[in-house]
PDB file of N, CA, C and O in Angstrom:
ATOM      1  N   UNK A   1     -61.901 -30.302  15.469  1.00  0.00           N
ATOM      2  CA  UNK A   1     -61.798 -29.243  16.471  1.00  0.00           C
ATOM      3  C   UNK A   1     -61.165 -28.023  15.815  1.00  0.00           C
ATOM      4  O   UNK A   1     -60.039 -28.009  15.316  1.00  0.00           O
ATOM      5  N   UNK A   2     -61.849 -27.202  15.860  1.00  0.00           N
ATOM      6  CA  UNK A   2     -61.669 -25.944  15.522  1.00  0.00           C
ATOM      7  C   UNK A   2     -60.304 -25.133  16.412  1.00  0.00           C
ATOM      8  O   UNK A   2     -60.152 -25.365  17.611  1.00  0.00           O
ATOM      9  N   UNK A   3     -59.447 -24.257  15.718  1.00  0.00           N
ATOM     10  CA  UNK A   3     -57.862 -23.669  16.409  1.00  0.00           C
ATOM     11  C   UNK A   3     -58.500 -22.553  16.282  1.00  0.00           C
ATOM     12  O   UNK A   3     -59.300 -22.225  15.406  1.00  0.00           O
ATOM     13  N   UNK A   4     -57.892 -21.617  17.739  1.00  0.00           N
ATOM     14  CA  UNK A   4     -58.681 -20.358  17.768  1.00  0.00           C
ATOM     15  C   UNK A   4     -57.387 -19.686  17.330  1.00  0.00           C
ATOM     16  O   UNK A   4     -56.429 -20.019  18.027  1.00  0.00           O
ATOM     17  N   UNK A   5     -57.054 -18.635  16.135  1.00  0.00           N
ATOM     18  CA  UNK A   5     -55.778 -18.549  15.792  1.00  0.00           C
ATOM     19  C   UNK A   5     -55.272 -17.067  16.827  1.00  0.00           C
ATOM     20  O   UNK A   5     -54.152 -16.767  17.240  1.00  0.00           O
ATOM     21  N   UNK A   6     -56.485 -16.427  16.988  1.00  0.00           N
ATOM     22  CA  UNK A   6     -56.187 -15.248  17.401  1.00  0.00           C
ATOM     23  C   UNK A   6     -55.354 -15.906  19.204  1.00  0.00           C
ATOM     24  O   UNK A   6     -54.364 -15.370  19.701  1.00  0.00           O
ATOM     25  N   UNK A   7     -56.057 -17.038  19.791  1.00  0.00           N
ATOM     26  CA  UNK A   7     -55.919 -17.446  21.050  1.00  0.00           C
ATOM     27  C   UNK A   7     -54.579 -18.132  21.414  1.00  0.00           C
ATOM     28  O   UNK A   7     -54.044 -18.307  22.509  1.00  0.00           O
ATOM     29  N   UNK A   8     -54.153 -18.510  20.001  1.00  0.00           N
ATOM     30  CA  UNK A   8     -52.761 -19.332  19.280  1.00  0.00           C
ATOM     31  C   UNK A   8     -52.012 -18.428  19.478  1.00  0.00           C
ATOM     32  O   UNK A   8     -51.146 -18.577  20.341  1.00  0.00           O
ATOM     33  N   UNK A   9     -52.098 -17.263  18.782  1.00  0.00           N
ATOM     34  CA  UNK A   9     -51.101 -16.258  18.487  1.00  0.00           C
ATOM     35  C   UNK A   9     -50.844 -15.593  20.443  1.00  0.00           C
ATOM     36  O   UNK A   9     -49.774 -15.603  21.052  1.00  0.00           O
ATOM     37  N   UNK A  10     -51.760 -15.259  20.801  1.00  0.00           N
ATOM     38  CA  UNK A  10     -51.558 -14.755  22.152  1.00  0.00           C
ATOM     39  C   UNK A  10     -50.934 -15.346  22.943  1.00  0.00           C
ATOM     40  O   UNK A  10     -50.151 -14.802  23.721  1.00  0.00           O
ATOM     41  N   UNK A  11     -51.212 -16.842  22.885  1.00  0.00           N
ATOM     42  CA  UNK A  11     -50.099 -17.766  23.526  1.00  0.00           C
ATOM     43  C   UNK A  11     -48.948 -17.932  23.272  1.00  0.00           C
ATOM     44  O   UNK A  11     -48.247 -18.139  24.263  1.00  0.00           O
ATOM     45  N   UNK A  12     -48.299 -17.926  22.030  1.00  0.00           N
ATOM     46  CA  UNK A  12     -46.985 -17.549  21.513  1.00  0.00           C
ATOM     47  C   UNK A  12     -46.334 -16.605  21.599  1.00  0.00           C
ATOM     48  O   UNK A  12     -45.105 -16.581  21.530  1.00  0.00           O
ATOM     49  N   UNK A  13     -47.345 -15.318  21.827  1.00  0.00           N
ATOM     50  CA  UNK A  13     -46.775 -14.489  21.873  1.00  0.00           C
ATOM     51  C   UNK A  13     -46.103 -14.386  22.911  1.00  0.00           C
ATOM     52  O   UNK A  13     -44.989 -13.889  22.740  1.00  0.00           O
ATOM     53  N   UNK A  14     -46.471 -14.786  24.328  1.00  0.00           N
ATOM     54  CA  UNK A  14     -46.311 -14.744  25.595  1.00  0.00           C
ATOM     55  C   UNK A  14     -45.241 -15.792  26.345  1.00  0.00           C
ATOM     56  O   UNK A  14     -44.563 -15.754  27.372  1.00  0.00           O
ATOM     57  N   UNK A  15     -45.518 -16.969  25.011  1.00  0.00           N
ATOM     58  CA  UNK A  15     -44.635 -18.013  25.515  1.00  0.00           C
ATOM     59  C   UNK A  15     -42.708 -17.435  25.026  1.00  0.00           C
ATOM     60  O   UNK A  15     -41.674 -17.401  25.694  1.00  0.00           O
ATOM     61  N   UNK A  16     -42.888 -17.229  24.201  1.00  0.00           N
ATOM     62  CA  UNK A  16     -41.697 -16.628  23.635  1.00  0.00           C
ATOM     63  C   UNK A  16     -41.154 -15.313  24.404  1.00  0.00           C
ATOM     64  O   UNK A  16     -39.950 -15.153  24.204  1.00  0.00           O
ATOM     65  N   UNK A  17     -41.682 -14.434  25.149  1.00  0.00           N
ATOM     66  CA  UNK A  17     -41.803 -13.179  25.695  1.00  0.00           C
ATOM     67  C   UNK A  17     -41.180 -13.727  27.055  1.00  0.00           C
ATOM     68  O   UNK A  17     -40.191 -13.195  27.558  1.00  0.00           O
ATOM     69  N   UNK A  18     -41.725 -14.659  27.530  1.00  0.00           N
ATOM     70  CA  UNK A  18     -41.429 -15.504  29.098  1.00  0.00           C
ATOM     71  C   UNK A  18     -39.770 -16.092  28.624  1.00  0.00           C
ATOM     72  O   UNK A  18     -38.748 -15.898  29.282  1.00  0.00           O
ATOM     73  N   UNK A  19     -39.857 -16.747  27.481  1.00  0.00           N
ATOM     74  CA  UNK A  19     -38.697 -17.742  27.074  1.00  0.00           C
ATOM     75  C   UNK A  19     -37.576 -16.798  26.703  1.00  0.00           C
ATOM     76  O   UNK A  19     -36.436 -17.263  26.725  1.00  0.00           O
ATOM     77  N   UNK A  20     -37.737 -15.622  26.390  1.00  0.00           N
ATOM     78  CA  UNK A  20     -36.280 -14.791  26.412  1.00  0.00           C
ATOM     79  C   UNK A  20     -36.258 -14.308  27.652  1.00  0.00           C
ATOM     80  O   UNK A  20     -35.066 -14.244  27.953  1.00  0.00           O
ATOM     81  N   UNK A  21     -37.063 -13.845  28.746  1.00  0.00           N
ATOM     82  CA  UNK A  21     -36.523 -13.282  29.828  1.00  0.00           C
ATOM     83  C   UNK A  21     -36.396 -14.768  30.548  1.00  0.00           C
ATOM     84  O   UNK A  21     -35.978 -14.651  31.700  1.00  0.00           O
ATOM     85  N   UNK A  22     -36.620 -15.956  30.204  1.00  0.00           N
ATOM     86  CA  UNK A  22     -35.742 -16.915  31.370  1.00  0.00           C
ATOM     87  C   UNK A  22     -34.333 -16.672  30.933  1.00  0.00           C
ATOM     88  O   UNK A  22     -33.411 -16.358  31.685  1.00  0.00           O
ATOM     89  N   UNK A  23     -34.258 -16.854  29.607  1.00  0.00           N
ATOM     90  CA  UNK A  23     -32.711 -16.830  29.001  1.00  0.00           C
ATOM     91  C   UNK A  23     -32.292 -15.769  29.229  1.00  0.00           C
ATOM     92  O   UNK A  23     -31.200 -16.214  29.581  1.00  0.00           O
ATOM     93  N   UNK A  24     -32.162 -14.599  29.363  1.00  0.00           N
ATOM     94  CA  UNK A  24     -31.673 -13.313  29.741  1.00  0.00           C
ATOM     95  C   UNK A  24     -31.531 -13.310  31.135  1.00  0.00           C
ATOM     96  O   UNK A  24     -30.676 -12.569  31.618  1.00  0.00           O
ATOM     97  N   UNK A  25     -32.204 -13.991  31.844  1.00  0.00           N
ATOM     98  CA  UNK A  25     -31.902 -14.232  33.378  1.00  0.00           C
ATOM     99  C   UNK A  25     -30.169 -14.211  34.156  1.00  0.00           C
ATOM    100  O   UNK A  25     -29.611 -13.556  35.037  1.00  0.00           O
ATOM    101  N   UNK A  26     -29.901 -15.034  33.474  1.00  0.00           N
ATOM    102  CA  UNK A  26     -28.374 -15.776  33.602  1.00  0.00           C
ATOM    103  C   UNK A  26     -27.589 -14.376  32.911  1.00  0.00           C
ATOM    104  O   UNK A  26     -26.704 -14.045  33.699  1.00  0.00           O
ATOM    105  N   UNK A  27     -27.614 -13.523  31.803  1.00  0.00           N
ATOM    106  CA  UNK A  27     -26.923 -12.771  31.644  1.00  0.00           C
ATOM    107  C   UNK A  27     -27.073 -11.635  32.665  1.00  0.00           C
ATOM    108  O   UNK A  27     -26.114 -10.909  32.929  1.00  0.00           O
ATOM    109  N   UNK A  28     -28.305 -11.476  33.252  1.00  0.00           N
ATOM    110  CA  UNK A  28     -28.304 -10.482  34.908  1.00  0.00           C
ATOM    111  C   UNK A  28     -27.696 -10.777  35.564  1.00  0.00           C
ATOM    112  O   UNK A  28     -26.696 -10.060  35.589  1.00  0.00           O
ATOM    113  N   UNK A  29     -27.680 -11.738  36.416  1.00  0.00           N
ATOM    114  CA  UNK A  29     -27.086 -12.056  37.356  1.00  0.00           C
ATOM    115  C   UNK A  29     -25.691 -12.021  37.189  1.00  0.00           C
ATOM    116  O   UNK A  29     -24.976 -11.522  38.058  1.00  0.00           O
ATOM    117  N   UNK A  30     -25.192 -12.549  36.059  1.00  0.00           N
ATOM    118  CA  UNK A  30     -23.562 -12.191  35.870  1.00  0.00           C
ATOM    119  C   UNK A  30     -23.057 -10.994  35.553  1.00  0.00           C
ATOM    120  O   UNK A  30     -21.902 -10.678  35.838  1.00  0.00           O
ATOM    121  N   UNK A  31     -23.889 -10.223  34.933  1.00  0.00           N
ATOM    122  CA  UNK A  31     -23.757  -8.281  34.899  1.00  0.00           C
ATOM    123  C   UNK A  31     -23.602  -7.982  36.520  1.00  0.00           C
ATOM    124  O   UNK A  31     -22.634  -7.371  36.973  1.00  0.00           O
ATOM    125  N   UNK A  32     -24.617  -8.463  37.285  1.00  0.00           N
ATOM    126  CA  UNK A  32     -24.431  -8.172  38.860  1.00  0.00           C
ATOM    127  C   UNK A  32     -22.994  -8.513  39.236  1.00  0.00           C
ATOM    128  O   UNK A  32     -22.018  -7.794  39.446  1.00  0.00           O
ATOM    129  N   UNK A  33     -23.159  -9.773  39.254  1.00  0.00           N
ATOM    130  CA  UNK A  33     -21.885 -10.111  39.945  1.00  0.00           C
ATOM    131  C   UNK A  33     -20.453  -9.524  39.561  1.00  0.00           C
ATOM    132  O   UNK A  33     -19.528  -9.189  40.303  1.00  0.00           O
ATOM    133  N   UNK A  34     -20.554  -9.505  38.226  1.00  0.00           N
ATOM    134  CA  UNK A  34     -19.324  -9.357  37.782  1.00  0.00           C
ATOM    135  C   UNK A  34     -19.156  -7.130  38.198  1.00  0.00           C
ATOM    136  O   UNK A  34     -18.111  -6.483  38.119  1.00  0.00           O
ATOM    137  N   UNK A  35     -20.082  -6.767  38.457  1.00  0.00           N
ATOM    138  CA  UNK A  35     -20.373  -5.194  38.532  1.00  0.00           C
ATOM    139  C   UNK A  35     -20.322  -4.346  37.298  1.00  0.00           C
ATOM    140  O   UNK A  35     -20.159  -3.131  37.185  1.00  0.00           O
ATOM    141  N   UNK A  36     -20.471  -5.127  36.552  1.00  0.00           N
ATOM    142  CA  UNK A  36     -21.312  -3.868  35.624  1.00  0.00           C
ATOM    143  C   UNK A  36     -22.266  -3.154  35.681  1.00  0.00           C
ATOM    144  O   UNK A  36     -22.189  -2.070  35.102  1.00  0.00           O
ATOM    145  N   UNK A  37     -23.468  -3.504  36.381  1.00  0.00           N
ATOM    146  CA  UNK A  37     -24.171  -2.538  36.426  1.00  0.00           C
ATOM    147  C   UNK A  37     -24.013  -1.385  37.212  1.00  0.00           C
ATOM    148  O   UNK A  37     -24.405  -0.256  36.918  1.00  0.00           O
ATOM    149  N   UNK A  38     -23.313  -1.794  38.404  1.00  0.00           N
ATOM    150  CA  UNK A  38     -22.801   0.158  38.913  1.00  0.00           C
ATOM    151  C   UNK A  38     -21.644   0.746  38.573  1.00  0.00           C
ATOM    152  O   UNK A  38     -21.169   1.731  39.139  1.00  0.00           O
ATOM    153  N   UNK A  39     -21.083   0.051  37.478  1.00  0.00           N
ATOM    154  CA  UNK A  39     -20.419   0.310  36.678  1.00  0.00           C
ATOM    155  C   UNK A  39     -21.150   1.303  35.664  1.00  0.00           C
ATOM    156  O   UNK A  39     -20.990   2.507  35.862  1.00  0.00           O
ATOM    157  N   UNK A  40     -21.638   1.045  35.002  1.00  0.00           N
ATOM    158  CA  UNK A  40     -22.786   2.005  34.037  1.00  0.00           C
ATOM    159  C   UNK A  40     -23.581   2.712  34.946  1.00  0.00           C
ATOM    160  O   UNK A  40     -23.897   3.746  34.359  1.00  0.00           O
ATOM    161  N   UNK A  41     -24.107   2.705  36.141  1.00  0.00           N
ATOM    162  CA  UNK A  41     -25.230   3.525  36.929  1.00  0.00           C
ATOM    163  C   UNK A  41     -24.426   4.782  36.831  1.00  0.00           C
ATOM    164  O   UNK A  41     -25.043   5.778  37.210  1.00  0.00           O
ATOM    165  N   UNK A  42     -23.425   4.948  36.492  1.00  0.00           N
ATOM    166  CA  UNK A  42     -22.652   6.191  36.774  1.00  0.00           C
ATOM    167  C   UNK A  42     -22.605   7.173  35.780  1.00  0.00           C
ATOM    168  O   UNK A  42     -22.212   8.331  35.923  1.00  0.00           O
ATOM    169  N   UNK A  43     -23.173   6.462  34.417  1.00  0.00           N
ATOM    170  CA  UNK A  43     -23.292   7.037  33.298  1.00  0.00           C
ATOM    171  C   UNK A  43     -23.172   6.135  31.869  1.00  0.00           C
ATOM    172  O   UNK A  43     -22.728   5.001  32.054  1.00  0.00           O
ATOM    173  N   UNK A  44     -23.467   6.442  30.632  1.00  0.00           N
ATOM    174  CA  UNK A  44     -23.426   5.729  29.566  1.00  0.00           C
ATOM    175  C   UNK A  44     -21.733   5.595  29.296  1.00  0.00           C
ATOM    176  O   UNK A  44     -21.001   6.544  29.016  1.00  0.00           O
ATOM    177  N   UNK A  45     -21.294   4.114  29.460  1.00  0.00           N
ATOM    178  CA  UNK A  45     -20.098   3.684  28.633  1.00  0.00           C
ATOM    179  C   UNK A  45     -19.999   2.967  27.881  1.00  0.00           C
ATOM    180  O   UNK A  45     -20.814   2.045  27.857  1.00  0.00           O
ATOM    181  N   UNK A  46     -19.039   3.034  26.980  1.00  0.00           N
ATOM    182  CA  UNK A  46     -18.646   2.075  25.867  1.00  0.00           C
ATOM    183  C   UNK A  46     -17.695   0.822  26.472  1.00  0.00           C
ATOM    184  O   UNK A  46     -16.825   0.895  27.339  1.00  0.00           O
ATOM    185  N   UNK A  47     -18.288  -0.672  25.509  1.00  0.00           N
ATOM    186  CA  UNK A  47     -17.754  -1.716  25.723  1.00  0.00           C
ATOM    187  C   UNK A  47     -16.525  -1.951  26.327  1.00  0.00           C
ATOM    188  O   UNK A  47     -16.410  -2.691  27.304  1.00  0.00           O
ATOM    189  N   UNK A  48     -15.416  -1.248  25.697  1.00  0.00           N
ATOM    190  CA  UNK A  48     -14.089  -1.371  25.941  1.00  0.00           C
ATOM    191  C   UNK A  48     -13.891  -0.369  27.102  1.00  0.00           C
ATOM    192  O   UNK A  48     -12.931  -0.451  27.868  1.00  0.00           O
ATOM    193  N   UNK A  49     -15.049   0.781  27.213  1.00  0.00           N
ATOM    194  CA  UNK A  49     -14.570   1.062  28.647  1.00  0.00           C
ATOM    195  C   UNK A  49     -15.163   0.573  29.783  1.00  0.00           C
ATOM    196  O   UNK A  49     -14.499   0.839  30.785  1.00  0.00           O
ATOM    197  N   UNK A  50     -16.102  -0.005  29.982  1.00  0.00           N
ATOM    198  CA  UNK A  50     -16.382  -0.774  30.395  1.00  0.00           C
ATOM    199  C   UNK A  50     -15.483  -1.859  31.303  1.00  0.00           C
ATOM    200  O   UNK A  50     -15.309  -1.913  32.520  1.00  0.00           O
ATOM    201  N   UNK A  51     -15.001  -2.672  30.250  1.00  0.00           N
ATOM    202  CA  UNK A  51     -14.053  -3.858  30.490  1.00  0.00           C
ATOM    203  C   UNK A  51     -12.822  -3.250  30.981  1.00  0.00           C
ATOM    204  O   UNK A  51     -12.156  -3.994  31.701  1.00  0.00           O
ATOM    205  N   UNK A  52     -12.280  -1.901  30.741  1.00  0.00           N
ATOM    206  CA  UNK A  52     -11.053  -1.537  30.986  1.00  0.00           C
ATOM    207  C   UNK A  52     -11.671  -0.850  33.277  1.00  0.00           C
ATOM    208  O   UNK A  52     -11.038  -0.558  34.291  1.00  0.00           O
ATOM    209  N   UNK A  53     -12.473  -0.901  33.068  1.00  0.00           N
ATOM    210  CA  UNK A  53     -13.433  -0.164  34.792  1.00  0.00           C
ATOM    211  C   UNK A  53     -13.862  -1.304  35.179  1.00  0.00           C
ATOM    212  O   UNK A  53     -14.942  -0.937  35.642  1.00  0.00           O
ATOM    213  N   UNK A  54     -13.836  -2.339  35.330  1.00  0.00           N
ATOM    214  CA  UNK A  54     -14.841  -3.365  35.834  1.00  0.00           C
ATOM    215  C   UNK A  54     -13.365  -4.844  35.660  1.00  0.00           C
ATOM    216  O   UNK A  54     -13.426  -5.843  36.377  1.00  0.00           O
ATOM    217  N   UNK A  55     -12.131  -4.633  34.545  1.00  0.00           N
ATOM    218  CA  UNK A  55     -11.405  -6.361  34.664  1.00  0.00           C
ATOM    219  C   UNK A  55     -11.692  -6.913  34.670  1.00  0.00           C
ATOM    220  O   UNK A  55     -11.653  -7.672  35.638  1.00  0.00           O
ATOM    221  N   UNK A  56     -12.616  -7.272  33.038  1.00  0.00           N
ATOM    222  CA  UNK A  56     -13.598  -8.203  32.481  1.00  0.00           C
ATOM    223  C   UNK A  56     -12.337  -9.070  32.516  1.00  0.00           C
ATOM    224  O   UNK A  56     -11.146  -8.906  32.253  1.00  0.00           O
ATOM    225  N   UNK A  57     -13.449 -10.487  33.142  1.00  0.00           N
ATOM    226  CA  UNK A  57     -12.828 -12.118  32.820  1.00  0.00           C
ATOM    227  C   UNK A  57     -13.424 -12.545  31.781  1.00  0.00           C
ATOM    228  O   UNK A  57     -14.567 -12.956  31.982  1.00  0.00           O
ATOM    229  N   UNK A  58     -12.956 -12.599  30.513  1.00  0.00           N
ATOM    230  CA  UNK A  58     -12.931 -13.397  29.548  1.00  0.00           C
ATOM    231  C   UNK A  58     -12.598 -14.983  29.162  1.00  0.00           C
ATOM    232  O   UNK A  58     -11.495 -15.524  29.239  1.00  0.00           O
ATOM    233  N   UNK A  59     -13.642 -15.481  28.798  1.00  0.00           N
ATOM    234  CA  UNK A  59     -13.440 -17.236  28.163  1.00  0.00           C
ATOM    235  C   UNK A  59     -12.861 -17.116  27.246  1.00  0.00           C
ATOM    236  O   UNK A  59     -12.265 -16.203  27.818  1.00  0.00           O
ATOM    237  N   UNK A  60     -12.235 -17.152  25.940  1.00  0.00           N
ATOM    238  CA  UNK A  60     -12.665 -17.293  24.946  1.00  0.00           C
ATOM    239  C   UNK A  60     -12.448 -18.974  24.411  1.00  0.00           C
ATOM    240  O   UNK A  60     -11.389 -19.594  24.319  1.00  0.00           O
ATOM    241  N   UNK A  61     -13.449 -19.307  24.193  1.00  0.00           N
ATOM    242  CA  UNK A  61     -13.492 -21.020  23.777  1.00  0.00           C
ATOM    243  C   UNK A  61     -13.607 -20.869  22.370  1.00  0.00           C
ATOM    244  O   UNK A  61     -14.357 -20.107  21.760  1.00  0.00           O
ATOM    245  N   UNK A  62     -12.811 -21.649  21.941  1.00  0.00           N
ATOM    246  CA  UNK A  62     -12.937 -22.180  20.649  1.00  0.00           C
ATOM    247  C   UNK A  62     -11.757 -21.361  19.991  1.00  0.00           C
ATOM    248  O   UNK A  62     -11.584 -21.605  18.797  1.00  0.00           O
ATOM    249  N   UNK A  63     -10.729 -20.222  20.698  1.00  0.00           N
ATOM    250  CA  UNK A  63      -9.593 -19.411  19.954  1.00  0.00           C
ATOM    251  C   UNK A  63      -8.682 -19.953  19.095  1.00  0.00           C
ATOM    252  O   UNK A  63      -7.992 -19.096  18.541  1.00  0.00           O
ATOM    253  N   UNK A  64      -8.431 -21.133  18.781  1.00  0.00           N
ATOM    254  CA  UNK A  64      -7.498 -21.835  17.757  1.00  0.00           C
ATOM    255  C   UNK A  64      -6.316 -21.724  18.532  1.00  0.00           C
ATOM    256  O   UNK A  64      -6.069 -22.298  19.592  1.00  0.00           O
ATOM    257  N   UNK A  65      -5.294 -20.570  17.615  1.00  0.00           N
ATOM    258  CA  UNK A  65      -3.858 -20.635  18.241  1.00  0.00           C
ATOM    259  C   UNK A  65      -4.048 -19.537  19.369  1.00  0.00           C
ATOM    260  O   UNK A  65      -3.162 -19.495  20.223  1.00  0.00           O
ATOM    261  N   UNK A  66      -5.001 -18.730  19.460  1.00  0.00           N
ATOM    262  CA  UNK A  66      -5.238 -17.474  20.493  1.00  0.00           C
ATOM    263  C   UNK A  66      -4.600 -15.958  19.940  1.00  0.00           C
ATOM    264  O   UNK A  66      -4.331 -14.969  20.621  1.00  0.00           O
ATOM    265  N   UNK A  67      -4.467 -16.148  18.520  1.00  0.00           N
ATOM    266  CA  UNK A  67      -3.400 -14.628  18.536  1.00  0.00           C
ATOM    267  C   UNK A  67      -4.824 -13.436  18.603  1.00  0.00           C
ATOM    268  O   UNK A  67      -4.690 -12.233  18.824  1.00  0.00           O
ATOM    269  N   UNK A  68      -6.233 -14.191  18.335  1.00  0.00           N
ATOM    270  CA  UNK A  68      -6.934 -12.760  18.906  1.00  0.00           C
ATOM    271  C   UNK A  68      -7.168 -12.248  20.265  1.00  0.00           C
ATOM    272  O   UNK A  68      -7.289 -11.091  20.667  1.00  0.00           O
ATOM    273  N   UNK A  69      -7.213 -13.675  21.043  1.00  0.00           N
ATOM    274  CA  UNK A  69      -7.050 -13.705  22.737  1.00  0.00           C
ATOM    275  C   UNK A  69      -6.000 -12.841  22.961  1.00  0.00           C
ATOM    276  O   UNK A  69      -6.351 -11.782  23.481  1.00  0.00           O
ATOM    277  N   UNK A  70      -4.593 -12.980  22.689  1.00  0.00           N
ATOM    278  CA  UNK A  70      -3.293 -12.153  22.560  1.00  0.00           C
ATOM    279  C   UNK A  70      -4.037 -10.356  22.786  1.00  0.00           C
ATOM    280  O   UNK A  70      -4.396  -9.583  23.674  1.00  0.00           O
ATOM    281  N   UNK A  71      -3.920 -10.464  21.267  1.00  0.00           N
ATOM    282  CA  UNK A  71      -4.604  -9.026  20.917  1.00  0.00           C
ATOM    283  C   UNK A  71      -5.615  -8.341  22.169  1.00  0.00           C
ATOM    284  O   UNK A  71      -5.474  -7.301  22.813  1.00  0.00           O
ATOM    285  N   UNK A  72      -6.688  -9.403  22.207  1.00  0.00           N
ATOM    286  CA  UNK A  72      -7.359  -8.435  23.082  1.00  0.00           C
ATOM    287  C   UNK A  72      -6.846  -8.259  24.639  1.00  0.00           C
ATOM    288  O   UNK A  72      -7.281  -7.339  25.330  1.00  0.00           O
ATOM    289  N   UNK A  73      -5.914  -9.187  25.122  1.00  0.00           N
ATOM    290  CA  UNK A  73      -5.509  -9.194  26.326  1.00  0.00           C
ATOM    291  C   UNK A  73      -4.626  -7.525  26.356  1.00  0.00           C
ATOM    292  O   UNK A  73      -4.820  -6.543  27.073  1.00  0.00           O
ATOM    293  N   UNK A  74      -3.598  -7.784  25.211  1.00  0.00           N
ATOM    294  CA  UNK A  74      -2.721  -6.509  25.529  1.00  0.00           C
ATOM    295  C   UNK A  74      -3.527  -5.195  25.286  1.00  0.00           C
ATOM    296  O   UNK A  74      -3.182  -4.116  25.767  1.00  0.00           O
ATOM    297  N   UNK A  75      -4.661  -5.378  24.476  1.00  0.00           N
ATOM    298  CA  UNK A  75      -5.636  -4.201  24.807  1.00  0.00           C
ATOM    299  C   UNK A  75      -6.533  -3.554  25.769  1.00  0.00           C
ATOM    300  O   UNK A  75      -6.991  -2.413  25.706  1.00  0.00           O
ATOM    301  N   UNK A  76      -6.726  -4.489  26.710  1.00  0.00           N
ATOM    302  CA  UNK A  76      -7.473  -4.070  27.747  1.00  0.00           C
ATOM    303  C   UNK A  76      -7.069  -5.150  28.850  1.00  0.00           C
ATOM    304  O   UNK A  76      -7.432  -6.305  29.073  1.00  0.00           O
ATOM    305  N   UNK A  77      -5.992  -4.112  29.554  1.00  0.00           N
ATOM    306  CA  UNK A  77      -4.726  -5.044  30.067  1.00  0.00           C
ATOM    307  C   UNK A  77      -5.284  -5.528  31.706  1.00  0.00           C
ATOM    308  O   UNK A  77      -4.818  -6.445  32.381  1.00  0.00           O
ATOM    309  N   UNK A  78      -6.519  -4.513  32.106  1.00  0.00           N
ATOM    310  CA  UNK A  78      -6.905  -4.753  33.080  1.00  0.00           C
ATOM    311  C   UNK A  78      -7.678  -5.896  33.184  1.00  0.00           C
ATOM    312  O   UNK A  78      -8.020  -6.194  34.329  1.00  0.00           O
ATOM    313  N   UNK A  79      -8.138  -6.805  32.031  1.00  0.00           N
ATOM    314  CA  UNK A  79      -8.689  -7.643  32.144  1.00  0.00           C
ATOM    315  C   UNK A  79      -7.991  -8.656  32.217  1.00  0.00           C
ATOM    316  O   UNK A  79      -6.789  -8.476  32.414  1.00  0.00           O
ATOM    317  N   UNK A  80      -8.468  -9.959  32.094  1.00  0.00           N
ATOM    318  CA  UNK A  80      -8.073 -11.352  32.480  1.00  0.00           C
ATOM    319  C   UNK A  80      -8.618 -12.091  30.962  1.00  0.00           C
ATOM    320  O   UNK A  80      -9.740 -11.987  30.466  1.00  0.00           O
ATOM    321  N   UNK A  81      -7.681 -12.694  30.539  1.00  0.00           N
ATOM    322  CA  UNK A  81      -8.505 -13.697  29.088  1.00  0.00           C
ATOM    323  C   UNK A  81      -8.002 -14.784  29.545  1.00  0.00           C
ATOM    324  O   UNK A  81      -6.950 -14.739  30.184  1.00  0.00           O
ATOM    325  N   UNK A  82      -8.689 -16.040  29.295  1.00  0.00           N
ATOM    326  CA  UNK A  82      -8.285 -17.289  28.938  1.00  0.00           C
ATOM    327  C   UNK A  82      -8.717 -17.964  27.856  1.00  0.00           C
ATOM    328  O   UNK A  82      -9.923 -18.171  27.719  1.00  0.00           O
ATOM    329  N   UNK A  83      -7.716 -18.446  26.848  1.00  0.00           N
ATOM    330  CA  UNK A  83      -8.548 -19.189  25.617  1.00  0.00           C
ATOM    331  C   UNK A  83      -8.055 -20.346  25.810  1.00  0.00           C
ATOM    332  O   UNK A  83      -7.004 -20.642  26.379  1.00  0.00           O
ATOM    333  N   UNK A  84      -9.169 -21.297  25.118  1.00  0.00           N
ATOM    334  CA  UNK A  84      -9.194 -22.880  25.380  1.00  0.00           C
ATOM    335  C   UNK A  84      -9.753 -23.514  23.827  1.00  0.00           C
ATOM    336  O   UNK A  84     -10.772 -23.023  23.341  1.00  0.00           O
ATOM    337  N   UNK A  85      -9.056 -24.565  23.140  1.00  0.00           N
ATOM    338  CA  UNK A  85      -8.906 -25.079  22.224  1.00  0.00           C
ATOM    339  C   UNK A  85      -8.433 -26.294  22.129  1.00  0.00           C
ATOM    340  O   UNK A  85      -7.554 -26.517  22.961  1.00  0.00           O
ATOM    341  N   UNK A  86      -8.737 -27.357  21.277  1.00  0.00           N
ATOM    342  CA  UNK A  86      -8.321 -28.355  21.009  1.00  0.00           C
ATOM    343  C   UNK A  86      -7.661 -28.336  19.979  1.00  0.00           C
ATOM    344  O   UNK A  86      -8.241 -28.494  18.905  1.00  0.00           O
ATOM    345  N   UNK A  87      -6.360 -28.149  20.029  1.00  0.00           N
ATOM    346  CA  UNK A  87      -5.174 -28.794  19.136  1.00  0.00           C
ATOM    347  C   UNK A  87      -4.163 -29.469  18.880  1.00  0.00           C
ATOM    348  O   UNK A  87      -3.619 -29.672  19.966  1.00  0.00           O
ATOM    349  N   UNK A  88      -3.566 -29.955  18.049  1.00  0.00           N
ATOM    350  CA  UNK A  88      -2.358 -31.282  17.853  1.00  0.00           C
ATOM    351  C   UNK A  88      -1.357 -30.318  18.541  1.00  0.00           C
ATOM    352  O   UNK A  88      -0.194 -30.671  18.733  1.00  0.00           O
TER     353      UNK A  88
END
């Protein structure tokens, strides 16, 4: 049986095209919720201002002892961090 490559490629192309906007899905909905987006509707901002207008809740998993969790907490004080780690 003959592979139609051009018919191959179109299908991949599409399957992959579908498979990042499922995965990008979940990062919408939490831009919503969390209000970033009318957060930015107001105009172009930067990351950190952003988080400093909106009291980004931060995970950070995997921080070790946390002194970057630290750091970024006292930097953008309006936010919330929690780091989580397994250590002795």
């Amino acid at each position: 049986m003959a592979v139609d490559t051009e018919k191959l490629q179109e299908f991949l192309g599409r399957f992959v095209n579908d498979l990042g906007a499922t995965l990008a899905a979940g990062n919408v909905v939490t831009g919503y919720h969390l209000g970033l987006y009318r957060t930015v509707a107001a105009g172009p901002v930067r990351a950190a201002e952003l988080a400093e207008r909106t009291g980004a809740k931060v995970a950070d998993i995997g921080c070790g002892l946390g002194a970057s969790t630290i750091l970024l907490a006292q930097e953008y004080p309006n936010s919330r961090f929690t780091g989580s780690d397994y250590h002795d």
